[in-house]
N, C-alpha and C positions, 0 to 999 in steps of 0.2 A: 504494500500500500504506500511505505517511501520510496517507494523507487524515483519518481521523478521530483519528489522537491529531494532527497538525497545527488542526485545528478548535479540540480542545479546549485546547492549549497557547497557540494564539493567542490564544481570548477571557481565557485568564487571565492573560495578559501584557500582555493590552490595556488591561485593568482597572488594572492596575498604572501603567503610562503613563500613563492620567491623573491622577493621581492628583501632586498638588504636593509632597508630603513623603511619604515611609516611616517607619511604627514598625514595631517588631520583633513588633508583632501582626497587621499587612500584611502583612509577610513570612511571618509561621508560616502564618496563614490563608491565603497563596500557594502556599506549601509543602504543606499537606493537599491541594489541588486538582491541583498537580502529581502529588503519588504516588496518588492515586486512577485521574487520567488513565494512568499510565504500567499500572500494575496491570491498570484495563482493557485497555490494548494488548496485554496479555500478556509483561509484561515481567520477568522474574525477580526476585523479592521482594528476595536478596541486590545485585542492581543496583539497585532503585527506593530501600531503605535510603541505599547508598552514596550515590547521586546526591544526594539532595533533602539528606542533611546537609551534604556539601561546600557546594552552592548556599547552606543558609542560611546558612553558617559566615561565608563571605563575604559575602553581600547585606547581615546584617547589623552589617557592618564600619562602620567611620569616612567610610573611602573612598565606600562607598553613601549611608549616611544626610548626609553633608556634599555632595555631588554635586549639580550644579544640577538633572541631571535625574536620579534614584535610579529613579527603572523602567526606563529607557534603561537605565543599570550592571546592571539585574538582569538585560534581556535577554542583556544580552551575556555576563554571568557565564553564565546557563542554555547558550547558545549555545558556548561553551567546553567546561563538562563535559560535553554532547553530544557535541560532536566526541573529547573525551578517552574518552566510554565509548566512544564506535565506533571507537577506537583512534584515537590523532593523527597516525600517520604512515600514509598510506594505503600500502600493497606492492601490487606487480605483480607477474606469473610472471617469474622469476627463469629469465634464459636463461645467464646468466656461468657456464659449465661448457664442458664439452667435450663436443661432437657423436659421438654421435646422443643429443640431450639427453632424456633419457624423463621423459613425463609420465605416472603416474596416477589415473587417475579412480577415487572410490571412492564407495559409496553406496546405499541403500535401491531395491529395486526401486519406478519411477513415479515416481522425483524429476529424472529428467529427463538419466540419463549421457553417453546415446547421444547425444542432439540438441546438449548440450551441448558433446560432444565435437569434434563439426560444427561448432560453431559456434568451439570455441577455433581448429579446424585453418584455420577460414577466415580467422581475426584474424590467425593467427601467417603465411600466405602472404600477405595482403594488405597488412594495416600491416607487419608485421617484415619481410617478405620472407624467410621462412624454407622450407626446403622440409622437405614434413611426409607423414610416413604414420601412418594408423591402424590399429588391430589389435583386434579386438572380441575379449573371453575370455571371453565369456557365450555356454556354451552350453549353458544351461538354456533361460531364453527362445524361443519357438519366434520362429525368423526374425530374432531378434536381431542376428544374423553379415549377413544379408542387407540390413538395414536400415542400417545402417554404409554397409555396398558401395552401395547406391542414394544414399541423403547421398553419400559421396564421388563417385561418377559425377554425381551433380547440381550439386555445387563444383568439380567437376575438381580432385582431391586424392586421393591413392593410399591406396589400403586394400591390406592383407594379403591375399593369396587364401586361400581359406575351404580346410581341409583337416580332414575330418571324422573323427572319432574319439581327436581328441586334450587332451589334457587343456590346464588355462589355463595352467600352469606352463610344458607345452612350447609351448605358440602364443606366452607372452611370451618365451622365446630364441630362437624364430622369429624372432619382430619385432625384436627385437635382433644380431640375424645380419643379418635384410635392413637394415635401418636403416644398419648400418654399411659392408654390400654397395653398399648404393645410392648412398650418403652423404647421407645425408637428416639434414638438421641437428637435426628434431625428431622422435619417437617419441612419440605418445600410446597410451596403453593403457587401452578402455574394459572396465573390468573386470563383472562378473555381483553383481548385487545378490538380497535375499530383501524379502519383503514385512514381515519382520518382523526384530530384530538376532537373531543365532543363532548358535553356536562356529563349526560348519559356514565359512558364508561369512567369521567373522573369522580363521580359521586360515586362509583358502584364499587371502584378501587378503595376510595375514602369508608366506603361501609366493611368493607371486608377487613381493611384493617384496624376499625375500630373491634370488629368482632375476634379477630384473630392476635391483634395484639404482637405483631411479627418484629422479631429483631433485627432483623436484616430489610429492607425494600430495596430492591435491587429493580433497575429500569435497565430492561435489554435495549440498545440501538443499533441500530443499523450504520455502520460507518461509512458507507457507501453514499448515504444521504447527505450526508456536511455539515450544512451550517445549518440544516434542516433537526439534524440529531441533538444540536445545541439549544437549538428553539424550544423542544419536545423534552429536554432534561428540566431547564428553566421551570415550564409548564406543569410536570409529574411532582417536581419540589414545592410548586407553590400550592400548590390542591392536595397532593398527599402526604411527599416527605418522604424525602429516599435517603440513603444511607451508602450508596455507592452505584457506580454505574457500571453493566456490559458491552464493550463492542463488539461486535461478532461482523464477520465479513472482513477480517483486517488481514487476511487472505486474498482480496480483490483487488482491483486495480484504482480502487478509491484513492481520491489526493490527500489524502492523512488532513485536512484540517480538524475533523471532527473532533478528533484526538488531541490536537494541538491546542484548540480552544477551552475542550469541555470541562476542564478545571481550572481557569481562571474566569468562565465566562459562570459557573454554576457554582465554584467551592464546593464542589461531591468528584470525591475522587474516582479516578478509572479501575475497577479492583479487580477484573479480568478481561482478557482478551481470546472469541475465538478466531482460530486460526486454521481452521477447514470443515470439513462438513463432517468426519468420525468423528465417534463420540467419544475417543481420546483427544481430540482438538480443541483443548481449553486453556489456557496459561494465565499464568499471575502474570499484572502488569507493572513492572519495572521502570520508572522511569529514567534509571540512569541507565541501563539496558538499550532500550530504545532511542533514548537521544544516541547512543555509541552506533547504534546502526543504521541513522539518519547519519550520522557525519562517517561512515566508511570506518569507524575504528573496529566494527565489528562488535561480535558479545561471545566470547570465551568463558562465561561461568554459564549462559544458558545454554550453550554448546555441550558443556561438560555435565548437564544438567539432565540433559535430553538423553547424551549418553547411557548415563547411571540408570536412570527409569527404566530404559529400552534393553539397554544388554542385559542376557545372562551373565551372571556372575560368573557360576560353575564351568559353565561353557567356555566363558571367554580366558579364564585362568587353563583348563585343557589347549584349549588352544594356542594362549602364550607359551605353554611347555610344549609343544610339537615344533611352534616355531623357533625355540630356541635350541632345538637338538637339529633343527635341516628337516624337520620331514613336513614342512609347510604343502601340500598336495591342491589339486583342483577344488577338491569337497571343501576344505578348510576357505579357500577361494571364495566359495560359493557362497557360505555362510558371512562372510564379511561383507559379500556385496549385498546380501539379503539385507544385512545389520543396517547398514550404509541407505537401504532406501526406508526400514522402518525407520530411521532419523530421520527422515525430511529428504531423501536422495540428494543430488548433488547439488543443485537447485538451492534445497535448505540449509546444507552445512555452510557451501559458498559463502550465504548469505551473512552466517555468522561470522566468519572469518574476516579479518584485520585486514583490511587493503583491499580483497577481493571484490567486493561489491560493485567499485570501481571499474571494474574490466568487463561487469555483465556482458555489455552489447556486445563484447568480442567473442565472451563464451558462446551468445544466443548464435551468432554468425558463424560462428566456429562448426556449430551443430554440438555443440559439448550440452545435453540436458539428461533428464534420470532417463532416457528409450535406451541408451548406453546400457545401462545398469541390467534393462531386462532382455536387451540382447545378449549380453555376458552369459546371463543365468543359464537362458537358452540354448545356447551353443554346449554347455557345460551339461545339463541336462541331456542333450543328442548324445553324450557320452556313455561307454559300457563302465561300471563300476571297477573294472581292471585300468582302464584309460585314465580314470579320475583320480586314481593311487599312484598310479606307476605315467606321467604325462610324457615319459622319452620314449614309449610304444611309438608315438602316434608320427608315423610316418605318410607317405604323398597319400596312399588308397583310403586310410583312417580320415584322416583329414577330409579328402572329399566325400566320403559317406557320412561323414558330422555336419559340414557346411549344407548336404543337402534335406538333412535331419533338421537344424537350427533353419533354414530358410536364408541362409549365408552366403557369401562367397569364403574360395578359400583362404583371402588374406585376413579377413575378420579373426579366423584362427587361426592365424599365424601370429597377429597380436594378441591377442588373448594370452597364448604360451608365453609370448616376450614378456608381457606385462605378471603374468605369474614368476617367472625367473626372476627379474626384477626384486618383487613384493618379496621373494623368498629370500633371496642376498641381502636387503634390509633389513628384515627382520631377523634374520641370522645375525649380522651386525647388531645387532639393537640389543638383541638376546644375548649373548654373548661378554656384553662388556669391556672386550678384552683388545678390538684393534677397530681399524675403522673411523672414518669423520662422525657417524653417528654415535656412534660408543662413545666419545668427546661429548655428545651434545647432550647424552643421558647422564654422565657422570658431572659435567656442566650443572644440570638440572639439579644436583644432588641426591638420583634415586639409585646410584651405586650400579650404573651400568643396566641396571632392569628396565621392564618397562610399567610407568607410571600408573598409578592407581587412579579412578574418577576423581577421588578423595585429594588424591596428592595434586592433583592437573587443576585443581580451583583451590586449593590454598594456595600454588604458586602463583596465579595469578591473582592473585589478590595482595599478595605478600614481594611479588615481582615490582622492582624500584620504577618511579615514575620520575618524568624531566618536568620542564616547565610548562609543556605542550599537554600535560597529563597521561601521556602515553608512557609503555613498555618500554623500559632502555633494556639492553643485553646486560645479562651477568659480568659482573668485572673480573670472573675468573674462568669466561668462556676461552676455550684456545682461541689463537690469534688466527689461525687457517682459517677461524672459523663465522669471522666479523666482517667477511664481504658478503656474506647471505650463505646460503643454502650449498652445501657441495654438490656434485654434480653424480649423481644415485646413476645407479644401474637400470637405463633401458628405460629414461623419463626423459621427456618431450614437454614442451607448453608454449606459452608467450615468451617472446626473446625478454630476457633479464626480469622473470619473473620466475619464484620459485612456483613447483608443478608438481602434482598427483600423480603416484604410477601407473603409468597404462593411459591414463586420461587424457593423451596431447591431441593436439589439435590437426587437423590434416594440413598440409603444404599445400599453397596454392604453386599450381601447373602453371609453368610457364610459356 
């Protein structure tokens, strides 16, 4: 959803950076490009004001213009009031109450309550380990009530039985009755939305929670909408009283203003975000996180975040001990490309990654997207379970009965093996401790040559020394080989003077 004010804010910050000195006519002329950018995004005029004079108030301080490096301090100033307009302290739902804790959902028909609602009850039994029922009070919506009940029979999570003819007020003491019958620590209530705001549905929200008494009011929005979702938070606070906001859609190709206004323009903070249509697609929302992957620095602890949730543990400790005796195999392969697309495929890790973000348009041109990932799979699966173990079998006649098993040509798997040889030499190095420029980078990190725990990869980055641009400096007892960037790994390809994924490069343009 940042993609394009991210574009626009980097090249004008970039501009900056090089740039050996600042005057205060740098600055102003930085400052027009910013509020244009932001305006385009659809960001609220009273927020685009506030931001850009803080930012010059400071850039054009002593501290900036004295600074060795004065566009580095700008970045980082910009980078601050970002996270200060998306609020500085990020909130979560707030469970510190007494059980049966009620949640409700409140919100425009089509922004998304019901799924949403799915998807809180699956975070709140999975991570919190809370036991949770749901209660749908829409019953305008045809099948509304039903579609709950199928969500919950598909998460195994308890919904209210449907009992027809009754109004939302009585269904929400219903649910407040079982809830406390059951002892179900948590109660959501996905309440009935209109396609448009109307007394109607704000007095019948206002009734529900005078009857249900909810600790949470949570307004789902549509981020897609703008300056529209900002209007419609204003609107739910003054008639009901919310407690925090949803965006859902922040997956789309929406211009982030919604986000960027809704908490200076409301004072209700943003306390989740969804992030695709599964009903694992819910996140806490971050905003020092977010502003780092509006400005290209990427977000290395939701990286590492994403990781932990998603991998096997057991799994993945078997498999660092295969790779670190040499018998890294195709299956072993397989399994990490699988891993790699339940993280968000390449697409999503990219996106987290420091610098990266930057180079999109070359990846998207490149043809570098997650179709890579399940053509791999693919090809791997046309394989016989002796071919997957033992990959030096696989000579000229193998090859082409694979490629026409996978729907391939035969050079597809002829990369595929490079790119496994490759991933196998690395992690041998990795594994090993003992020689090699990666072995440096591991005992660098201080994990004694091993490879890094989820645990150890976000304390160091939180614990990793920062300059005055607020960014990552390098270890000051990294080897010296090893402080022009990246060594040049076995059978990796990418952007000229960009470090690169194994196997991932990009095709040559034919001359």
């Amino acid at each position: 959803m940042f993609d394009n004010l991210s574009e626009r804010l980097g090249g004008i910050l970039d501009r900056l950076t090089r740039r050996g000195a600042l005057t205060e006519a740098d600055v102003d002329a930085a400052m027009r490009e910013v509020r244009r950018a932001l305006l385009e995004a659809d960001v609220s005029l009273d927020v685009v004001r506030s931001f850009t004079d803080k930012v010059r108030e400071q850039a054009v301080g002593a501290t900036v213009v004295k600074s060795v490096t004065p566009g580095q301090m700008v970045v980082k100033i910009v980078h601050d009031e970002l996270i200060a307009t998306l609020g500085s302290d990020g909130q979560t739902i707030d469970l510190n109450a007494v059980p049966p804790i009620i949640i409700m959902m409140v919100g425009l028909q089509g922004s998304g309550k019901t799924t949403t609602t799915a998807k809180l009850a699956r975070r709140l039994t999975e991570r919190d380990k809370r036991k949770v029922l749901m209660a749908s009070l829409d019953i305008y919506r045809p099948a509304a009530m039903e579609q709950l009940a199928v969500l919950g029979r598909d998460l195994d999570i308890k919904t209210l039985p449907i009992v027809a003819g009754q109004k939302p007020e009585q269904i929400a003491r219903r649910a407040l009755e079982a809830g406390k019958l059951g002892g179900y620590d948590v109660v959501l209530l996905d309440t009935a939305g209109r396609t448009t705001l109307d007394d109607e549905m704000m007095s019948e929200a206002a009734n529900i929670k005078t009857a249900a008494h909810p600790h949470e009011v949570l307004l789902v929005a549509d981020s897609l909408t703008g300056q529209d979702a900002v209007n419609l938070a204003r609107s739910f606070d003054e008639r009901v009283g919310l407690t925090g906001i949803v965006l859902t859609r922040v997956d789309g190709d929406g211009r982030g203003g919604a986000a960027l206004s809704m908490r200076q323009v409301t004072g209700k903070p943003i306390k989740l975000i969804g992030t695709g249509e599964k009903t694992d697609a819910l996140e806490d929302f971050h905003p020092s996180r977010i502003a780092g992957r509006i400005l290209g620095m990427g977000d290395v602890v939701s990286l590492v975040e994403k990781a932990s949730a998603n991998i096997d543990a057991e799994k993945a400790a078997r498999t660092t001990e295969r790779m670190r005796k040499g018998q890294f195999d195709l299956n072993d392969m397989r399994e990490q490309l699988l891993q790699m697309s339940k993280m968000g495929g390449i697409s999503g890790l990219m996106g987290m990654m420091p610098g990266v973000s930057k180079m999109k348009n070359q990846m998207a041109a490149a043809g570098l997207d997650d179709r890579i990932i399940k053509r791999q799979v693919a090809v791997i699966d046309s394989m016989t379970r002796q071919e997957r173990k033992h990959p030096e079998i696989l000579k000229a006649s193998r090859k082409r009965r694979i490629a026409a098993g996978a729907g391939q040509k035969v050079e597809e798997i002829n990369k595929l093996l490079k790119m496994h040889r490759g991933m196998a030499d690395m992690m041998k190095m990795m594994g090993t401790g003992k020689r090699g420029p990666l072995a440096g980078i591991a005992q660098a990190m201080g994990f004694g040559g091993g490879m890094p725990s989820p645990e150890q990869m976000k304390a160091l980055a939180e614990k990793m020394p920062k300059g005055a641009d607020g960014l990552p400096q390098l270890p000051k007892d990294l080897p010296a080989g090893l402080r022009g960037g990246l060594p040049n790994l076995p059978g990796l390809t990418g952007l000229t003077g960009k470090p690169t994924l194994p196997g991932l490069g990009f095709p040559r343009k034919k001359k």
